[in-house]
N, C-alpha and C positions, 0 to 999 in steps of 0.2 A: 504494500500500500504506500508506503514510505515511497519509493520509487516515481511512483505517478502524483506524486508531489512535484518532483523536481523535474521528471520527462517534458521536454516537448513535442510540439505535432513531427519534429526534425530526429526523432529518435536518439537527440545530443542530449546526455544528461544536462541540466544549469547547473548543476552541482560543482562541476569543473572549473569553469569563468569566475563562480562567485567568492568575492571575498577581497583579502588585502594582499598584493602584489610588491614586492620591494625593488627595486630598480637594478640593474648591476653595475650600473659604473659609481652609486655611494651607497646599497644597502638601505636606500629610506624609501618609506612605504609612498608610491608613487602611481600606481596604478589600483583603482578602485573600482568595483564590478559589484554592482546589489542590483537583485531581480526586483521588480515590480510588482503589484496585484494583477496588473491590465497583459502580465506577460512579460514585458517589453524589459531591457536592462538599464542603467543609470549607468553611465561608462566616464572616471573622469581619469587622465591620463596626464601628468608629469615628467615631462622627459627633459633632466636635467642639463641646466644651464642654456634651457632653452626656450621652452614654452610652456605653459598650461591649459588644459584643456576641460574645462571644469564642468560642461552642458551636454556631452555628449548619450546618445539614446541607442541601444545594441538592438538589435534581436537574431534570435540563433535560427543558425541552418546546419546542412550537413559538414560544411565546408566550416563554419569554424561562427563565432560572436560579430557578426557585423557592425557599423557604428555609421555613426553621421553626429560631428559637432562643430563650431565655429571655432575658426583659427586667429592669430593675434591681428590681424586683417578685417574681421569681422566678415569672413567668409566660409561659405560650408567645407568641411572637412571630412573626409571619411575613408575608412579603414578597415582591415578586418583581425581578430584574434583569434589565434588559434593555441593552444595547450596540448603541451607534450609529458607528460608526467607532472613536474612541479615547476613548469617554467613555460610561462604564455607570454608569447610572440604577438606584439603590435607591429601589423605591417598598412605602410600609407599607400590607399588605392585611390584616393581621388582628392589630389589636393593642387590646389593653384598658390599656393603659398609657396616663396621660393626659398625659406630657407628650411623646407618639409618636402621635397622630392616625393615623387609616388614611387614607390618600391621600397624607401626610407624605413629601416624597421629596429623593435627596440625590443631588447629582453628582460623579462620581470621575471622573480622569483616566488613563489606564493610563500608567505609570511606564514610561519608556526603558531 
């Protein structure tokens, strides 16, 4: 029963995505993922000495935690995450911010 809690229609556990993320180039907690009532995830994403990205909204598919949030431009931003064991990969899929490249990707480690 526990399970179909956390399942979605994408057969991806949220269990995975959710939670606190620590960053690897200082160790602080930089990547933030908490699911919603409506489904949908709250995605805020720190990637030091560079930006913040504090409004972003996921939702999960097979392929990994989708996102869409404003960049320091006041432009949309979005990206997808994916989880390997204890370490979820922000990669930039559609960004016109130029010091955010689309391919641009950053590694977090899920916090204890």
């Amino acid at each position: 029963m526990l399970l179909a809690v956390f399942a979605c229609s994408s057969g991806v556990d949220a269990a995975l995505f959710e939670g606190t993320w620590l960053d690897t180039d200082n160790n602080e907690p930089n990547l933030f993922i908490n699911k919603q009532e409506d489904g949908s995830f709250d995605v805020k994403i720190v990637i030091f000495r560079l930006t913040s990205l504090d409004d972003g909204v996921g939702t999960l598919s097979r392929k990994g935690l989708s996102f869409t949030a404003t960049d320091a431009a006041g432009n949309p931003i979005s990206g997808i995450i994916t989880v390997q064991k204890d370490t979820a990969t922000v990669t930039f899929t559609g960004s016109t911010w130029p010091l955010l490249e689309n391919g641009s990707a950053f590694k977090y480690i899920r916090q204890n």
